[in-house]
C-alpha positions as semicolon CSV with decimal commas, in nm:
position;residue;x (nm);y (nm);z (nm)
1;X;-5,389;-2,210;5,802
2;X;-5,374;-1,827;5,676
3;X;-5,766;-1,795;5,770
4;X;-5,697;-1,947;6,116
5;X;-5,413;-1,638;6,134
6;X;-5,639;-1,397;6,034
7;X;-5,920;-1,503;6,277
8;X;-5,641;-1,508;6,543
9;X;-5,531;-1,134;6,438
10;X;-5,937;-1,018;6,515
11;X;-5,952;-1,194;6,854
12;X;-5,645;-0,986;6,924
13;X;-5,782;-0,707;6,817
14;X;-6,114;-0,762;6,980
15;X;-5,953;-0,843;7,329
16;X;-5,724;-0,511;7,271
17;X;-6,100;-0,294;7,200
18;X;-6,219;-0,487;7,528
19;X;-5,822;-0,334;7,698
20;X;-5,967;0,006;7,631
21;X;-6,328;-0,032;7,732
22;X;-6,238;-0,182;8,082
23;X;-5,961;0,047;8,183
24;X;-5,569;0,014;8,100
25;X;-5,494;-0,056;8,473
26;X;-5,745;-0,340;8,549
27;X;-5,644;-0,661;8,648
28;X;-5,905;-0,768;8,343
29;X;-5,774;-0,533;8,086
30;X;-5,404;-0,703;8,158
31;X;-5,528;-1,009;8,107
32;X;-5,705;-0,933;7,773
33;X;-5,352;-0,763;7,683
34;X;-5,158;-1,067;7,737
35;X;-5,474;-1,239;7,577
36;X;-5,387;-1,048;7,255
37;X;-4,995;-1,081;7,290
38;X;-5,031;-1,480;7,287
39;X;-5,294;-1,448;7,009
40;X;-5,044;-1,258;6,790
41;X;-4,741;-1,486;6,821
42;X;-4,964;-1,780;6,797
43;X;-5,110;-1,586;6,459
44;X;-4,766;-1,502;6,344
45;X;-4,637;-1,827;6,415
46;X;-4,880;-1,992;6,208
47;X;-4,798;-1,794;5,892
48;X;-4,444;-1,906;5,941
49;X;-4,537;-2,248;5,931
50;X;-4,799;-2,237;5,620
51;X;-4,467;-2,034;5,449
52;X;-4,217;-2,297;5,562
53;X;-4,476;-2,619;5,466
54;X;-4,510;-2,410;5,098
55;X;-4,191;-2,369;5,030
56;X;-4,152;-2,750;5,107
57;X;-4,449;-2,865;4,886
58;X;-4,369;-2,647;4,612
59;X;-4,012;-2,728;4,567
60;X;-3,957;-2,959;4,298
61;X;-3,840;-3,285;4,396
62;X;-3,452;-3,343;4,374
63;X;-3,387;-2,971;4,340
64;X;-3,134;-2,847;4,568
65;X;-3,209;-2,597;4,837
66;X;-2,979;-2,339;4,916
């Protein structure tokens, strides 16, 4: 899961390097931007998840969470 974040984060930051070669004010180069924006929640959302499913797995059975 934490690889498939990171390879997210470089497509983001390869469609943001394409932003700046096409122009800031292209119809393209917005929709690279909003490429990288869903790429990055999508990214972040994953590391959330393989945090959340840790902190599941590793806490020992019967313990109480607060």
């Amino acid at each position: 899961m934490i690889d498939s974040a990171r390879v997210n984060a470089q497509l983001a930051e390869t469609a943001r390097q394409g932003v700046a070669v096409l122009g800031r004010d292209t119809p393209a180069a917005a929709r690279l931007e909003n490429v990288a924006r869903s790429l990055d929640f999508v990214g972040e959302s994953i590391i959330r998840a393989a945090e959340q499913a840790r902190e599941v797995l590793y806490t020992k059975a019967g313990s109480e969470r607060t």
